[in-house]
BAMAR-171743 format. One record per residue (C-alpha): z, x, y. Coordinates in steps of 0.2 Angstrom, whole numbers, m for minus. Layout:
% residues N
> Z | X | Y
...
//
This chain:
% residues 491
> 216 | 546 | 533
> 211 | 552 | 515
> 210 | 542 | 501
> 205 | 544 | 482
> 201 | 535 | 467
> 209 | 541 | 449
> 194 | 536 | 436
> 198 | 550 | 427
> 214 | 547 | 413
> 209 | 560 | 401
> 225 | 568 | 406
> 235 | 552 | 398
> 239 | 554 | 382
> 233 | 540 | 369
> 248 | 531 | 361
> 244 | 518 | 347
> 225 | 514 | 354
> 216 | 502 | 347
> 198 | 492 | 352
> 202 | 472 | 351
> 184 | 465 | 352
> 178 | 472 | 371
> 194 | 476 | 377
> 202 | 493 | 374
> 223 | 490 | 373
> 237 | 501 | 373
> 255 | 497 | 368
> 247 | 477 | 369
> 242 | 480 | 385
> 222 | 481 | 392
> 217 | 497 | 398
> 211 | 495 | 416
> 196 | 503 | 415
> 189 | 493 | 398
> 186 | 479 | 413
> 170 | 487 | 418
> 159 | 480 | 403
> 170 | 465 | 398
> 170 | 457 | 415
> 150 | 457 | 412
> 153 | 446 | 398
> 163 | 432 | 406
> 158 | 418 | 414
> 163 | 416 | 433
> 171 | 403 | 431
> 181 | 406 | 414
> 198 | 410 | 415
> 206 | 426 | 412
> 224 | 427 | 402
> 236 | 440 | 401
> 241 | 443 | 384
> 256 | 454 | 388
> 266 | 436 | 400
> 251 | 423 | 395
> 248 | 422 | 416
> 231 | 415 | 420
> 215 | 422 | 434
> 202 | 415 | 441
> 194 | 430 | 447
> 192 | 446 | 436
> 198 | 456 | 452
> 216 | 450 | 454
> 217 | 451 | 435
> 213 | 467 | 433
> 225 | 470 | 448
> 240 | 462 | 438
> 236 | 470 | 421
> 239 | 488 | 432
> 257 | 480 | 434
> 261 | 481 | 415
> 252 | 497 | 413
> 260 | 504 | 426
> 243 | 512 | 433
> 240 | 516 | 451
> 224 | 523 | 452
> 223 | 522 | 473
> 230 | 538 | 479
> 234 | 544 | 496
> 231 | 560 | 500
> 243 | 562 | 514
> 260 | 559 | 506
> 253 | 559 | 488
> 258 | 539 | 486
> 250 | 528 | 475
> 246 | 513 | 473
> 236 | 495 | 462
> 225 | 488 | 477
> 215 | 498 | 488
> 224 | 486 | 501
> 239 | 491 | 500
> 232 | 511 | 500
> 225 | 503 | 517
> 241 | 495 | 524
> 250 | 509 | 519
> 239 | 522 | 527
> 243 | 514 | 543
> 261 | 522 | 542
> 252 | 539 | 543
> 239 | 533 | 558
> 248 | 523 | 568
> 234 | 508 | 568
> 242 | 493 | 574
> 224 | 482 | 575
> 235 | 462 | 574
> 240 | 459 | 590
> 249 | 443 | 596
> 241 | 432 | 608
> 255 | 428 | 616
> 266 | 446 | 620
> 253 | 458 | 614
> 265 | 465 | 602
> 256 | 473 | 587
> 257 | 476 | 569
> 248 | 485 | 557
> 250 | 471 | 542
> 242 | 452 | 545
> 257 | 446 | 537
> 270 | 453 | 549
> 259 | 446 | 563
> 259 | 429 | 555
> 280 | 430 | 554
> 280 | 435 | 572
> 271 | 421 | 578
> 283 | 410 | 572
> 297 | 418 | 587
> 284 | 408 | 597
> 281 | 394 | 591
> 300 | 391 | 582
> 291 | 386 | 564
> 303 | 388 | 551
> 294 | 383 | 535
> 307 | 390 | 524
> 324 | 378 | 520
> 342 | 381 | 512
> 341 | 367 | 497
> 361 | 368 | 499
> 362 | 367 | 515
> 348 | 362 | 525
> 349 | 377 | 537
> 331 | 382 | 538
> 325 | 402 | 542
> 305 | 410 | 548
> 304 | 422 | 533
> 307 | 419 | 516
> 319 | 438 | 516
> 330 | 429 | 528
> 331 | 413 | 517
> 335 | 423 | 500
> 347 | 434 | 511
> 356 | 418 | 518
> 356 | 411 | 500
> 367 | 427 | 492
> 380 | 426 | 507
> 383 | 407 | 502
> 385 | 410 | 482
> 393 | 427 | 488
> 379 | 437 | 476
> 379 | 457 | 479
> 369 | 464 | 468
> 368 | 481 | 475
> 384 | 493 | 471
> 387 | 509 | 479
> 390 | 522 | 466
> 403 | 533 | 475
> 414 | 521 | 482
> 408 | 505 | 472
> 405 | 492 | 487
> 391 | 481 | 484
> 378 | 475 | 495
> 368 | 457 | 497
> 352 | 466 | 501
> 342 | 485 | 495
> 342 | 492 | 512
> 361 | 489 | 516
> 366 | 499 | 502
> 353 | 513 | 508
> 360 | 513 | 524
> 377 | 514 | 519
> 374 | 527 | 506
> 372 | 541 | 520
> 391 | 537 | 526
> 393 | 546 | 508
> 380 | 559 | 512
> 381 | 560 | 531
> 361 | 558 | 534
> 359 | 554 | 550
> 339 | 554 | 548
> 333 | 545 | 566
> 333 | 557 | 581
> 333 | 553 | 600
> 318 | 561 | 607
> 327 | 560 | 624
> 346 | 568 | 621
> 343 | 570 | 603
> 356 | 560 | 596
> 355 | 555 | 581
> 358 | 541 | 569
> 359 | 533 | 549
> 348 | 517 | 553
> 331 | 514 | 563
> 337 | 499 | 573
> 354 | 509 | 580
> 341 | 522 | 585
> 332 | 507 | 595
> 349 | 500 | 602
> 353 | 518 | 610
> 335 | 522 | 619
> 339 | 509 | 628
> 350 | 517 | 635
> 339 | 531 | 643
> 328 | 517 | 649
> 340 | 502 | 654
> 328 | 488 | 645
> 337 | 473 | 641
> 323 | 463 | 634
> 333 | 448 | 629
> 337 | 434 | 642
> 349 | 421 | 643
> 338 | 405 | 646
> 357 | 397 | 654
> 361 | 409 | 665
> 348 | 423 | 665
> 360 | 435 | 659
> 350 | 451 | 650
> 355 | 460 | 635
> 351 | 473 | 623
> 348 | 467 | 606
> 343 | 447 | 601
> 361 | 447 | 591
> 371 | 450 | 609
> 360 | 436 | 614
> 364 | 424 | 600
> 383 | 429 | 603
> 383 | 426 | 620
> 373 | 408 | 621
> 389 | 400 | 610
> 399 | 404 | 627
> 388 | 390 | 634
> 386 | 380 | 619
> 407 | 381 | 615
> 399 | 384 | 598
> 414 | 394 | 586
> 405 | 393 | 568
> 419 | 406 | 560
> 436 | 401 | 556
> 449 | 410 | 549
> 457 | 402 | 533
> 473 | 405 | 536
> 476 | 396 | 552
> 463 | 387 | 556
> 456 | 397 | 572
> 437 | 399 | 576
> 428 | 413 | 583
> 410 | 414 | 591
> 406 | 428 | 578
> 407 | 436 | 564
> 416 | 453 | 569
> 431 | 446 | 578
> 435 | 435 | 564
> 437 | 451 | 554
> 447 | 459 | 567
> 457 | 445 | 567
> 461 | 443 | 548
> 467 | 458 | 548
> 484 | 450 | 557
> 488 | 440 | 542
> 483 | 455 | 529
> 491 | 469 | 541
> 476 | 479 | 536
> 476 | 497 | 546
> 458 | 504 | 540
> 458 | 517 | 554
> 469 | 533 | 554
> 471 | 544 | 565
> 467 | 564 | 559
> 479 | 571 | 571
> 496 | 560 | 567
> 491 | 548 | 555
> 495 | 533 | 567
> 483 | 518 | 556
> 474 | 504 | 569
> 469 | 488 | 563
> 453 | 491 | 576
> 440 | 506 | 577
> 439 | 504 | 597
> 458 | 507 | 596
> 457 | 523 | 588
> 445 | 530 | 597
> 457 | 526 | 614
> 473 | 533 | 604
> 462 | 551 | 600
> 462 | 553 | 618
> 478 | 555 | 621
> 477 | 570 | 609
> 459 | 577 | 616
> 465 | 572 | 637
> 448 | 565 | 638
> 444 | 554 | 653
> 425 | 548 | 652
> 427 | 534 | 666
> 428 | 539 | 682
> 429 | 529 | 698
> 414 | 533 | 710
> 425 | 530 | 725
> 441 | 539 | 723
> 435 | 550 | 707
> 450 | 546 | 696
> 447 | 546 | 679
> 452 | 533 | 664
> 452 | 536 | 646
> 447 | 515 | 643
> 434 | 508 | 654
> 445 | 490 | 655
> 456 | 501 | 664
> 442 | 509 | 676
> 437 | 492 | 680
> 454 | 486 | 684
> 458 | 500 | 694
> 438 | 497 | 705
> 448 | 479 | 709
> 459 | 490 | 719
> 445 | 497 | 728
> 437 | 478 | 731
> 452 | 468 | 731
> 444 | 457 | 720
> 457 | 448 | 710
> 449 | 436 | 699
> 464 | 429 | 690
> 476 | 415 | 697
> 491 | 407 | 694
> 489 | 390 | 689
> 506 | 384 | 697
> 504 | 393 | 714
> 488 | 398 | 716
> 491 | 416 | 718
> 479 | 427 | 713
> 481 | 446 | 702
> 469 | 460 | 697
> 474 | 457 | 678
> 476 | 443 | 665
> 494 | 452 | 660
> 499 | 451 | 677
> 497 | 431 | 680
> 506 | 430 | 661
> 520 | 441 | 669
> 520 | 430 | 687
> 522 | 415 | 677
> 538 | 420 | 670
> 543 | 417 | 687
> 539 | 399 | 686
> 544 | 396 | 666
> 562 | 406 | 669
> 557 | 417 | 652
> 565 | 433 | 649
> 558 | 438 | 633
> 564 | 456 | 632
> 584 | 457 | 627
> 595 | 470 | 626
> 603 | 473 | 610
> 621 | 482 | 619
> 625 | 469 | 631
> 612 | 453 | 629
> 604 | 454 | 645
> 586 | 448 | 647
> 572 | 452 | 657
> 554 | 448 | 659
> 545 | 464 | 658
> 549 | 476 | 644
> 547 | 492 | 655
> 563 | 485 | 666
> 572 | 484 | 647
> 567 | 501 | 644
> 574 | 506 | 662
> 590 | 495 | 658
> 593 | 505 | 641
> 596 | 520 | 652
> 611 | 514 | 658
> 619 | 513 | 642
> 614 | 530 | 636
> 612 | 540 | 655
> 597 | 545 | 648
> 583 | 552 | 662
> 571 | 562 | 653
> 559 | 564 | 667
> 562 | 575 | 681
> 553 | 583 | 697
> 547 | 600 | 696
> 551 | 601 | 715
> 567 | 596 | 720
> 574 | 591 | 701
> 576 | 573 | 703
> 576 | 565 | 686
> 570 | 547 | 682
> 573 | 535 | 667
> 555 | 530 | 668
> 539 | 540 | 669
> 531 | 529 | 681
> 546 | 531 | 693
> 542 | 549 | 693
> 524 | 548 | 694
> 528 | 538 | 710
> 543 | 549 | 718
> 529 | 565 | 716
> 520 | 556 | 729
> 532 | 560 | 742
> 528 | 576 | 738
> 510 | 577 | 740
> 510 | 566 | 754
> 495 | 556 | 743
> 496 | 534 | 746
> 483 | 530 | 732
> 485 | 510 | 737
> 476 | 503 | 754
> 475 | 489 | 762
> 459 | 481 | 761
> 461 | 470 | 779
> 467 | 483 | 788
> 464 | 499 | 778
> 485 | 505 | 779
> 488 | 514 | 764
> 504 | 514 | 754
> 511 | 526 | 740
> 514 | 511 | 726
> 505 | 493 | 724
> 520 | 481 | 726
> 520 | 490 | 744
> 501 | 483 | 746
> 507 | 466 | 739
> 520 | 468 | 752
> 513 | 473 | 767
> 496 | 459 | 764
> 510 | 445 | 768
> 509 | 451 | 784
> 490 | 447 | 784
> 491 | 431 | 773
> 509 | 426 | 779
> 516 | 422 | 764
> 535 | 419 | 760
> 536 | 416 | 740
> 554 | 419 | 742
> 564 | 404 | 750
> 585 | 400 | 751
> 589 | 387 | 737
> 604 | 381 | 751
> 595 | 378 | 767
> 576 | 381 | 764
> 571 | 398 | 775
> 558 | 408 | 765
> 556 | 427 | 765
> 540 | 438 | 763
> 554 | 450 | 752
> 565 | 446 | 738
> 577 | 458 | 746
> 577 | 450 | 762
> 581 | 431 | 752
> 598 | 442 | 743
> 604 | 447 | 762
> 600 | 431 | 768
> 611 | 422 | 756
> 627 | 432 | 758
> 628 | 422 | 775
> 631 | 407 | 763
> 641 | 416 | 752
> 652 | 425 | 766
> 650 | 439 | 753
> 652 | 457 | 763
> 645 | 471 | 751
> 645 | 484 | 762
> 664 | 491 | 768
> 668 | 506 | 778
> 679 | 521 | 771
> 687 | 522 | 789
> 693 | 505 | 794
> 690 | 494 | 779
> 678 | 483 | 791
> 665 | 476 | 779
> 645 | 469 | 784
> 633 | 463 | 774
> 618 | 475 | 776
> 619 | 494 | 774
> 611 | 496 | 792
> 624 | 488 | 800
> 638 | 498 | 790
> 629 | 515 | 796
> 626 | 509 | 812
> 646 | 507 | 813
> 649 | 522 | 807
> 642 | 532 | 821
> 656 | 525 | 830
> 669 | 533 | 821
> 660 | 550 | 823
//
C-alpha cells in the first residue's frame, strides 16, 4: 500500500496570515507545520492550549493532531483511493480496507479484525461485559453506538431525513441504506448466483444460503439459525418473554415486526398494492402470494408426488398427506388433523357454532364454503362445468373432484394400508376401518356409526320415517337400496 505526506502547501492560498510570537496563524487558527520549531521551545511537560475551543494537551503530538481538526488539514494521503487523512494511524487503519490485513485475532474464535478497537468490542460477546448503561433506564449495551442508538429510539430523536420522501432515521447508515430504495442501488453482489443487494449484512444473510451455515445455536434446544436476531427472537419462545405490546389493546408480541403487522388492524393500513389489480395488503408476504395468482407461479413442489404450491405453508400441509402426520388435536375428543383451521372447524361440532348465515332464508352453517354452496340454491347458479361430459357444479372444488372420475387419478392414500381414494374425507373415512372409530352415535338408543350417513338411516327406524316410495305400488323403504332393489321386481 502507498502512502504520502503533504509538506508541501504552497498551493494554499494565504488568507489573513499573521506570525503571533512563534506560531504562524491563519483565520485564528495555528498552521500545522509552524509546530516544527515551536515544539522546540516548549517544555515537555508544559501544557499546550488551543486557542480556537481553549482544549488542553499534554503532548505536542496530539495537539498538533487536534489543531488539523480546525484547519481542516489532512496531510496523510492514500495513494490507492486518493483519501486523506490527520493521523498517519488512521492512513494505516484505513489502508487495511485496501489490503485486507486483519493482524487482531480473538483468542477465543479466531475471528479477526483489522482495528484494535473492534477486537476489544468483540471480546465482550465472550465475556458478556457491558460497560456501557442507559441512565433512564438501566438497560446496559457492549458498545457505546448501540447505547447512543438505544437512547434516540427512547426520546424518539431522528435526526437523519430522507430528502425525497422525507422519512427520518435514528442513525447515518439507515438513511444511506434507505436512500438506494430512491435510487435503486443494489451495490453488494452474490459471487455465487449474483444476486444482488442495498445493504452488506442482507448480502451476508443470502450466502448462507449457498452454504447452509447457521452459525447461531439455541443453547435451549439446540436449534440453529441464520442470523443472531432470529436467535434473539426465537429464545422469548422459551423464556414466554413478549416485550412489545400494542397500545391499543393491550396484546404483546415477541418482536418488533409482528407488532407492526398487527397495528395495522386497528389503523386499517394497506401499504402494499398490487400493479396488476390494485388489490392493497396490510402484509408484504401477502402480496407476493396474491401476484401469483396473476404470474401462475408455483415455486414449492412436493418431492414425492411433484405437485406444486404457490405458499410453502401449503406445501407443508399437503407433505402431512404424504406422512400422515397430524400434529394438531382436538382438545375435547382427542382427534387429530393436518391443520390448525381444521381443529377450529371440528370444534364447531362440539360448541354447536354456525357462524356463516344466509342472508334469504337465515340458515347457518359452520363452514363458509357450504354457505357459498347453499347460495346456489337461491340463485340455480353453477358456474363450473366439466369439459367432458358437461356436468356443472356450484363450487369449484366440486368440480376439481368430479374430473377425477375422469382421469381415473386418487390423489389421497391410505397410509396403513396404502388404498387410495379420489378426495380426503374418503381417507378420513375409510382409516375408521383401521382405528375403529364411530364418532357418530343415536341420541335415542346409543349405536354409533363410522358415517354420518349411516346415523340419518339409522334413525328413521326410530322415527318410522320412509323417504324412499315407489312410483309403481306407493310401497315406501327407508334406504334407496332397498327401493331399487324392489324395483327390479316390478320389471
Amino acid at each position: 500500500m502507498a502512502s504520502v505526506f503533504l509538506e508541501d502547501y504552497s498551493q494554499t492560498p494565504a488568507l489573513n496570515e499573521e506570525e503571533i510570537g512563534d506560531l504562524t496563524y491563519q483565520n485564528g487558527i495555528p498552521k500545522v507545520e509552524a509546530f516544527s520549531n515551536f515544539g522546540e521551545k516548549q517544555h515537555k511537560d508544559q501544557f499546550h492550549h488551543c486557542s480556537y475551543c481553549n482544549k488542553s494537551f499534554l503532548h505536542m503530538s496530539k495537539f498538533k493532531n487536534h489543531i488539523a481538526i480546525h484547519s481542516g488539514e489532512k496531510p496523510y494521503l492514500c495513494l490507492d483511493c486518493g483519501k486523506s487523512f490527520i493521523t498517519s494511524s488512521e492512513l494505516t487503519i484505513h489502508q487495511r480496507v485496501h489490503s485486507g490485513e486483519k493482524p487482531y485475532s480473538c483468542s477465543q474464535c479466531g475471528k479477526s479484525f483489522s482495528q484494535k478497537s473492534s477486537l476489544i468490542t468483540h471480546l465482550r460477546i465472550h465475556t458478556g461485559e457491558k460497560p456501557y448503561s442507559c441512565s433512564d433506564c438501566g438497560k446496559s449495551f457492549s458498545r457505546a453506538d448501540a447505547l447512543a442508538y438505544h437512547q434516540r429510539v427512547q426520546t424518539s430523536e431522528k435526526l437523519y431525513s430522507c430528502s425525497d420522501c422525507g422519512k427520518s432515521f435514528s442513525q447515518k447508515r439507515y438513511l444511506a441504506s434507505h436512500k438506494r430504495i430512491h435510487t435503486g442501488e443494489k451495490p453488494y453482489s452474490c459471487s455465487d448466483c449474483g444476486m444482488s443487494f442495498t445493504r452488506t449484512d442482507a448480502l451476508a444473510y443470502h450466502q448462507r444460503v449457498h452454504t447452509s451455515e447457521k452459525p447461531y445455536s439455541c443453547s435451549d434446544c439446540g436449534k440453529r439459525f441464520f442470523t443472531s436476531t432470529e436467535i434473539n427472537v426465537h429464545q422469548r419462545v422459551h423464556s414466554g418473554e413478549k416485550p412489545y405490546f400494542c397500545p391499543d389493546c393491550g396484546k404483546n408480541f415477541s418482536c418488533l415486526s409482528n407488532l407492526k403487522r398487527h397495528m395495522r388492524i386497528h389503523t386499517g393500513e394497506k401499504p402494499y398494492s398490487c400493479s396488476e389489480c390494485g388489490k392493497s395488503f396490510s402484509q408484504k408476504n401477502e402480496l407476493l402470494t396474491h401476484h401469483r395468482r396473476h404470474t401462475g407461479e408455483k415455486p414449492y413442489s412436493c418431492s414425492d408426488c411433484g405437485k406444486s404450491f404457490s405458499q410453502k405453508n401449503e406445501l407443508t400441509t399437503h407433505q402431512r398427506r404424504h406422512t400422515g402426520e397430524k400434529p394438531y388435536s382436538c382438545s375435547d375428543c382427542g382427534k387429530r388433523f393436518f391443520t390448525s383451521s381444521q381443529v377450529t372447524v371440528h370444534q364447531r361440532v362440539h360448541t354447536g357454532e354456525k357462524p356463516y348465515s344466509c342472508a334469504d332464508c337465515g340458515k347457518s352453517f359452520s363452514l363458509k364454503i357450504n354457505l357459498t354452496a347453499h347460495f346456489t340454491i337461491h340463485t340455480g347458479e353453477k358456474p363450473y362445468s366439466c369439459s367432458d361430459c358437461g356436468k356443472c357444479f356450484s363450487l369449484k372444488q366440486h368440480l376439481t373432484t368430479h374430473v377425477l372420475i375422469h382421469t381415473g387419478e386418487k390423489p389421497y392414500s391410505c397410509y396403513d394400508c396404502g388404498k387410495r381414494f379420489i378426495t380426503l374425507s374418503e381417507v378420513n373415512v375409510h382409516q375408521r376401518v383401521h382405528t375403529g372409530e364411530k364418532p357418530y352415535s343415536c341420541s335415542i338408543c346409543g349405536k354409533s356409526f363410522s358415517q354420518k350417513t349411516n346415523l340419518t338411516t339409522h334413525e328413521l327406524i326410530h322415527t318410522g320415517v320412509k323417504p324412499y316410495s315407489c312410483s309403481d305400488c306407493g310401497k315406501s323403504f327407508t334406504r334407496l337400496a332397498r327401493l331399487a332393489k324392489h324395483q327390479s321386481a316390478h320389471r
